[in-house]
C-alpha positions in Angstrom: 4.0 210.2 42.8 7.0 208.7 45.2 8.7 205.8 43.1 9.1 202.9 45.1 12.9 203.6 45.5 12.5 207.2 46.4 9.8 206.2 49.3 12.4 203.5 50.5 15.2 205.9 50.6 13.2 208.5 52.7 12.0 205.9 55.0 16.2 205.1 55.1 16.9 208.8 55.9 14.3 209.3 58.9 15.2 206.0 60.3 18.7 207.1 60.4 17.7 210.6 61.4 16.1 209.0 64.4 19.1 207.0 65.4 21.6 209.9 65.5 19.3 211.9 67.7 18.1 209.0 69.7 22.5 208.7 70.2 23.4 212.0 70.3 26.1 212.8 73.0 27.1 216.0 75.0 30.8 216.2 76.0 32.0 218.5 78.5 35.6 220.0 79.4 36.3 220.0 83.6 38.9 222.1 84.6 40.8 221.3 88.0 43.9 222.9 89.5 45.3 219.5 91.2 47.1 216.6 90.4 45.2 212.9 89.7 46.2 211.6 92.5 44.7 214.3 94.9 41.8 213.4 96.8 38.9 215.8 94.9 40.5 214.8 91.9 40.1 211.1 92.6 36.5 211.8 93.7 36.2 213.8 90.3 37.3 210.7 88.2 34.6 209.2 90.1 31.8 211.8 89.4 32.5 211.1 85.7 32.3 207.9 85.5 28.8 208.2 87.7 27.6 210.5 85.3 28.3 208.7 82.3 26.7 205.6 83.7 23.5 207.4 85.3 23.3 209.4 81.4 23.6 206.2 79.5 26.7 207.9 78.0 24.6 210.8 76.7 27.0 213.2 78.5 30.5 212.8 78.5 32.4 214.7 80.9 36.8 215.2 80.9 38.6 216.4 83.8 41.6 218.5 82.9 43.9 218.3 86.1 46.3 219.7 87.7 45.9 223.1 86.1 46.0 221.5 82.7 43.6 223.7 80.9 43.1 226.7 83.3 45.2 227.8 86.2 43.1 228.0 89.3 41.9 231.7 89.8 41.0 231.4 86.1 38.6 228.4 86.2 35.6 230.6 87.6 35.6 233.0 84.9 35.8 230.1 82.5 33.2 228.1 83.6 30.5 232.0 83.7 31.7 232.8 80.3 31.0 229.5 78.5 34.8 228.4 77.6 34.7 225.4 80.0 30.9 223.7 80.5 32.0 222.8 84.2 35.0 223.4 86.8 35.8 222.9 90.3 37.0 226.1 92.0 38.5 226.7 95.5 36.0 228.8 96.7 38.1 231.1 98.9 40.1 232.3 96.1 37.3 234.8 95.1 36.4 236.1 98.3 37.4 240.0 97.1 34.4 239.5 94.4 31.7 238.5 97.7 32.6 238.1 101.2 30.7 234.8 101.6 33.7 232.7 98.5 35.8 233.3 101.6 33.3 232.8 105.1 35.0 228.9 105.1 38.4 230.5 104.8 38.0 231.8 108.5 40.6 230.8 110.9 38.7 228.5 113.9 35.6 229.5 112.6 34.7 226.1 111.7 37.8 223.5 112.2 36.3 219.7 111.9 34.2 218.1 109.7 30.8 218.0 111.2 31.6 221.7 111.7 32.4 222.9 108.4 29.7 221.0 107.0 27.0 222.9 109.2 28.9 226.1 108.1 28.1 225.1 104.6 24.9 224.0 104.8 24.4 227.3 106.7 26.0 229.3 103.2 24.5 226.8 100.4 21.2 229.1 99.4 23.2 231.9 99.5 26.3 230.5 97.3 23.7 229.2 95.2 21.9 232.3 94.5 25.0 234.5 93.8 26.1 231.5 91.4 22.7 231.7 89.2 23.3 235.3 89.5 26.2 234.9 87.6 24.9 231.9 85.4 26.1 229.1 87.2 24.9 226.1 89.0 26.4 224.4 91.9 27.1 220.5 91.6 28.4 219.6 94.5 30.9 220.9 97.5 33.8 219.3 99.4 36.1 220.0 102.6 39.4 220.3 102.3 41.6 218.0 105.5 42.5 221.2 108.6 44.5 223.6 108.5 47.8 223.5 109.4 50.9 225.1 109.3 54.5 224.1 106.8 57.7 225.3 108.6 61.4 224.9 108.3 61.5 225.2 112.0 59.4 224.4 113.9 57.0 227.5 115.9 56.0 228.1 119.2 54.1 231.1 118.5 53.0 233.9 116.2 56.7 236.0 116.5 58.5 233.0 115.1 57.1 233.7 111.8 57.4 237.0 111.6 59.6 238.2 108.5 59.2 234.7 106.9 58.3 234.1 103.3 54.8 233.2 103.4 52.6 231.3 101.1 49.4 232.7 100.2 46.8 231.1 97.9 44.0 233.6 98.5 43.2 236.7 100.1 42.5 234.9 103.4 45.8 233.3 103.9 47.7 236.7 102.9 46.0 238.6 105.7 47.0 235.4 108.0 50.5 236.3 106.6 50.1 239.8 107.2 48.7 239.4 110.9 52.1 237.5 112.0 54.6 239.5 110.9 55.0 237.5 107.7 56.0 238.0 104.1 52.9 236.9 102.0 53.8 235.7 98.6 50.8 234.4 95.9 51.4 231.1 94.4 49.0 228.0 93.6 49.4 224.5 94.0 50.6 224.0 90.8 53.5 226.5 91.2 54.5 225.3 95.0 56.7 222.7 95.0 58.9 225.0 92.2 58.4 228.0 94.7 59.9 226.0 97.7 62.9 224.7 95.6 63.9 228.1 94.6 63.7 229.7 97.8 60.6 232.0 97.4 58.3 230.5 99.5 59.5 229.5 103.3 56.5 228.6 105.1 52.5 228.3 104.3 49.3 227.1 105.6 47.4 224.5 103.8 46.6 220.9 104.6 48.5 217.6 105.0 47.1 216.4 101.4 48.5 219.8 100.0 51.7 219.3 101.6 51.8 215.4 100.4 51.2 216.0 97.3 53.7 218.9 96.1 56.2 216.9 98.6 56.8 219.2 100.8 58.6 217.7 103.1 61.4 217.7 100.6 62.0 221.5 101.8 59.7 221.9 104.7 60.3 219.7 107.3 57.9 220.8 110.1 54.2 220.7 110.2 52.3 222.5 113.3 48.9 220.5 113.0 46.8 223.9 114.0 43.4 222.9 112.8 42.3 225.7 111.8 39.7 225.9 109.2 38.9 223.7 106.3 38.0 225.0 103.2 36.0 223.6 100.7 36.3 223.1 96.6 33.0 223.3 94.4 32.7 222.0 91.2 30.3 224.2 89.2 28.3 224.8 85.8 27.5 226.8 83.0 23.5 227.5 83.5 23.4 227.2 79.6 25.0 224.2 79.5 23.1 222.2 81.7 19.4 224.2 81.3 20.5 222.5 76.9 20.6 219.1 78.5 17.5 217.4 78.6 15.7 216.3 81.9 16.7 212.8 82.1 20.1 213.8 81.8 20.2 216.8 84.1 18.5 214.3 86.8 21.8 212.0 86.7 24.0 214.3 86.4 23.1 215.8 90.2 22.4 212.4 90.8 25.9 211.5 90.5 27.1 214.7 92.3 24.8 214.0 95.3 26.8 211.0 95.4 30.1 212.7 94.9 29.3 215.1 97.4 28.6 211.9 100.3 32.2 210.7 99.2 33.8 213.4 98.5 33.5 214.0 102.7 33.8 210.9 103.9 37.0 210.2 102.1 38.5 213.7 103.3 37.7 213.0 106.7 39.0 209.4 106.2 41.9 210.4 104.8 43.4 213.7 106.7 44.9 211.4 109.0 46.8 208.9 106.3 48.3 211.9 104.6 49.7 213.6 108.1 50.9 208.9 108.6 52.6 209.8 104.7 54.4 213.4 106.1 56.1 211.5 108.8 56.8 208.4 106.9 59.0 211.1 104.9 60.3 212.6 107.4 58.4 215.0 107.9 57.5 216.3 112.1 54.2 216.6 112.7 53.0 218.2 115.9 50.3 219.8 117.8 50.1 224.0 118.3 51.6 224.5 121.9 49.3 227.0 123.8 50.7 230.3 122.6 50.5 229.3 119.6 47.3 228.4 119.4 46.2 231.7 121.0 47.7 233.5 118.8 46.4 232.2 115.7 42.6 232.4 117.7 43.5 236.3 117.8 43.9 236.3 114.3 40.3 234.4 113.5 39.0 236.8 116.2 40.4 240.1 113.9 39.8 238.3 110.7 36.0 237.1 111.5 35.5 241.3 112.5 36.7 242.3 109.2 34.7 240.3 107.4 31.7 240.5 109.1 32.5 244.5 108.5 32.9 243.4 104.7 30.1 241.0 104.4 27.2 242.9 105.8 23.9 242.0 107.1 24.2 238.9 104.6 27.5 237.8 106.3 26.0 238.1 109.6 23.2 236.0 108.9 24.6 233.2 107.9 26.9 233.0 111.0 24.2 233.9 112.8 22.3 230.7 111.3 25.8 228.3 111.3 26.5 228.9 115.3 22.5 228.3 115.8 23.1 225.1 114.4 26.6 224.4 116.3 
């Protein structure tokens, strides 16, 4: 028989049994390759806090910025291999693993916001599947501001870049590089501002919050405001990670990245136009593509849309096919 004091002390143990699993928490790492003050990374601050609040704390979630944890063509394999529960990726950076990472990297393909986001809700069940292929899920997605393109002088047309030291931060933008005569050169946001000090990169293509926040102007001082596509960050994660949380908590979790997602847009469109106000407040020329210009760099989208259609298949085609439907 159970003395008194043993019965109490087991009654003790199961109580506080109860309370550690009724308070048990699940913390997550969240890899980013930009600064804090960039604008997905300010929406990510958000998502966190939103999915703390919609979890009653039960999942904690801390963003690693500005290439803190992993540099950014490293945060993919992370997040599919289980060292990172989450990440936010730019997808065009893996378009040599599948076509489609790269479809929003397509030069006047897609080049405003209610655009681009027809082009991704034309890709989603696609990017989707080929992400729990690989044992991921998709959170959310984001638009980057448009294209344009950093100069030291400014251009007129596709033969006044040819030879110059060019930027590249994925396949996409090294073909661009390639297709005018250019110098392509790999570096990442977290590398730029160093590159452009030191002479190895003279000119890129990227978007007035890119050039703000590695100050470019401090070495670039023309900005050809082209337009001309706008590529989109996804923050993803491990299927294992969230298929271990339980339902309440997976349910605010893409809760708060629904949310994110309706922000994360609205303040990219809102703000593509305060951060080309900021390049000029420092100097910086901001102007629109004269008309060979601009039809030079539709002849490149025209090439680059043929080869990857070539690359991307029936697949490819489809979802253009479905995007320009919907245009």
């Amino acid at each position: 028989m159970l003395t008194r004091r043993t019965l109490g002390t087991l009654v003790g143990l199961c109580f506080t049994g109860l309370a550690v699993s009724a308070g048990a928490q699940t913390k997550w790492d969240l890899p980013s390759a930009y600064p804090a003050s960039n604008l997905h990374t300010e929406n990510l601050a958000q998502f966190v806090k939103d999915v703390d609040a919609a979890t009653g704390g039960k999942l904690k979630i801390q963003v690693h910025d500005n290439a803190s944890l992993f540099k950014a063509p490293e945060i993919k394999r992370a997040v599919q291999g289980g060292q990172a529960q989450a990440g936010e990726i730019l997808l065009v950076n893996f378009q040599n693993e599948w076509p489609l990472w790269g479809l929003d990297g397509l030069p006047f393909l897609a080049t405003s916001y209610g655009e681009s986001f027809k082009l991704y809700q034309a890709s989603k069940s696609a990017v989707q599947k080929k992400l729990a292929e690989q044992g991921m899920v998709l959170l959310y997605s984001v638009a980057w501001p448009p294209q344009g393109i950093f100069t030291k002088k400014q251009v007129n047309s596709a033969a006044d870049m040819k030879g110059i030291k060019w930027r590249a931060y994925s396949p996409a933008t090294a073909r661009i590089g390639e297709l005018v005569g250019a110098q392509p050169v790999t570096v990442q946001q977290a590398e730029l501002s160093q590159a452009m000090a030191t002479g190895v990169v003279e000119s890129y293509m990227s978007s007035g919050s890119t050039g703000y926040d590695t100050k470019t102007y401090e070495h670039l001082k023309f900005f050809a405001d082209t337009q001309a596509w706008l590529p989109k960050n996804a923050v993803i994660a491990n299927k294992k990670a969230f298929d271990a949380l339980d339902k309440a908590t997976q349910d605010g979790l893409l809760k708060a990245a629904a949310d994110a997602e309706t922000r994360g847009w609205a303040s990219s469109e809102k703000k593509t136009g305060e951060y080309l106000d900021l390049l000029k407040k420092n100097g910086m020329t901001v102007y629109p593509p004269s008309a060979q210009l601009k039809a030079d760099m539709q002849k490149v989208g025209e090439t680059m849309l043929k080869e990857w259609l070539d690359k991307a298949g029936p697949e490819g085609k489809s979802v253009v096919d479905a995007y320009r439907s919907a245009k």
